[in-house]
C-alpha positions as CSV (number, residue, x, y, z in Angstrom):
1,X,0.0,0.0,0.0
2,X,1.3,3.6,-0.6
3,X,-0.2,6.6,1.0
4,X,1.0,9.6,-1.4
5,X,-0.3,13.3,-0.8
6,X,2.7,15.0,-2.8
7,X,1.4,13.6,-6.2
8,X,2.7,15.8,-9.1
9,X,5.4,13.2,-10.8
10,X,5.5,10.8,-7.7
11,X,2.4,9.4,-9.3
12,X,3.8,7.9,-12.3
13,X,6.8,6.8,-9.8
14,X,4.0,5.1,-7.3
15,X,3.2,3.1,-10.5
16,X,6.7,1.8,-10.6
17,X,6.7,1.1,-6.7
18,X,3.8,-0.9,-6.2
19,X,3.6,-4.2,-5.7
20,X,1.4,-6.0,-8.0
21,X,-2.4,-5.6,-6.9
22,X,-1.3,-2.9,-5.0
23,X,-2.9,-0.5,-3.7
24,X,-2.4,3.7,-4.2
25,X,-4.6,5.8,-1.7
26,X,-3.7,9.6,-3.0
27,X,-4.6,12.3,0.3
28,X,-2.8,15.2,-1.2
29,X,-1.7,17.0,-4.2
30,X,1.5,19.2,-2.9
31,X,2.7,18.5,-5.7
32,X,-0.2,19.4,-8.2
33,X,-1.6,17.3,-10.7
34,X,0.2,13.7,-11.9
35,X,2.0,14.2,-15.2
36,X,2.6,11.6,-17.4
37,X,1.2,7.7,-16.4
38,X,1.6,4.7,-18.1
39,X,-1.8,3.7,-17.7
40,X,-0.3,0.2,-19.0
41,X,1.9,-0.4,-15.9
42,X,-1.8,0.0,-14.0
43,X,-3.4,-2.6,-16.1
44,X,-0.3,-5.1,-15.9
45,X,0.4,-4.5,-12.1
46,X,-3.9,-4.6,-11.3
47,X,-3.5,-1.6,-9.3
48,X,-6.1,-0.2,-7.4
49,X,-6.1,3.7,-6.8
50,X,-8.0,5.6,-4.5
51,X,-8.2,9.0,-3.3
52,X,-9.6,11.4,-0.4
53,X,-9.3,14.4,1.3
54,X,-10.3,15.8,5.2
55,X,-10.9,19.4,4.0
56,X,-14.5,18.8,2.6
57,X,-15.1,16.2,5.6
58,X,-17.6,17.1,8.7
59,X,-16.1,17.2,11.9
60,X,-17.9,14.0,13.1
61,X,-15.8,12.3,10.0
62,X,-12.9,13.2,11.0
63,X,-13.4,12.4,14.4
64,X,-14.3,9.0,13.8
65,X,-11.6,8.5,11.2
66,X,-9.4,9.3,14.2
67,X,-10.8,7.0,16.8
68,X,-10.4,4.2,14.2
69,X,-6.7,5.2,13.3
70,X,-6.4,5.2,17.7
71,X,-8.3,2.1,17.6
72,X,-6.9,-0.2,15.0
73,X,-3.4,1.4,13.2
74,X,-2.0,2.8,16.6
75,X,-1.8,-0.6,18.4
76,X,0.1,-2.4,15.3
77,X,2.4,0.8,15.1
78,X,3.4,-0.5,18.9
79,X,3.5,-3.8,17.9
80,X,5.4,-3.4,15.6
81,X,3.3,-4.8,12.6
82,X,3.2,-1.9,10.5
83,X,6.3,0.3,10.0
84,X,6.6,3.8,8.3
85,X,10.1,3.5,6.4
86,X,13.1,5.5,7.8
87,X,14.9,6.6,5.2
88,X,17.6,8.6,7.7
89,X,18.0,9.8,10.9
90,X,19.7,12.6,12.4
91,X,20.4,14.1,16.2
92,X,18.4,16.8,16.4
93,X,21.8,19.2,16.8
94,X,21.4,18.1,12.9
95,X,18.0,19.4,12.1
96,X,19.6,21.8,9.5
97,X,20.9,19.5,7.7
98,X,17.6,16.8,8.4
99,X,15.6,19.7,6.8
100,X,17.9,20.5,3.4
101,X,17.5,16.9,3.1
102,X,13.8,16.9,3.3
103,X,13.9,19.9,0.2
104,X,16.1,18.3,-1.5
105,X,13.2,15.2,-2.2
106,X,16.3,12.6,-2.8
107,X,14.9,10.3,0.0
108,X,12.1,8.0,0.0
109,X,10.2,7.4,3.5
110,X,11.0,9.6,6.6
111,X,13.5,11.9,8.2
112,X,13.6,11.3,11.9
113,X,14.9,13.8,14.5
114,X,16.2,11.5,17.2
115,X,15.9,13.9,21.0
């Protein structure tokens, strides 16, 4: 499963990434719209794409979206189940460095400030 909400040409790179029968949920467009796709690779690969946004949500929505995420994602977080990637970490003496890394969009996953 990805979660994208850059979109813009990570789209077209999702595509790439995904495992076959994947699935792409797209929260966010930072990025603006996807540019080219090779609508092939999503045929061969059986992808599955979705896409939703909070903004245009009621407040009961997103308060239920949140008890389920406390609920039900949380506990395998602790578990250890499910695990965001890491793509680096740095001491947080570092967070200059952390943060040119982050604009630079060379890394894939997160940048962790370790206290």
């Amino acid at each position: 499963m990805i979660v994208d909400l850059i979109a813009g040409d990570y789209v077209a790179k999702n595509f790439h990434a995904a495992a076959t029968e994947g699935r792409i949920i797209q929260i966010g467009v930072q990025n603006g719209n996807a540019k080219e796709l090779d609508l092939m690779l999503l045929l061969k690969q059986r992808l599955t794409i979705t896409g939703s946004t909070l903004r245009s949500r009621r407040v009961e929505d997103k308060a239920n979206i949140a008890r389920e995420l406390r609920e039900k994602v949380w506990p395998l977080l602790a578990q250890g189940k499910i695990k965001p990637p890491i793509f680096k970490t740095f001491p947080l003496n570092q967070a200059s460095e952390a943060h040119a890394l982050m604009e630079s969009s060379e890394h894939i996953g997160k940048i962790v400030l370790v206290v």
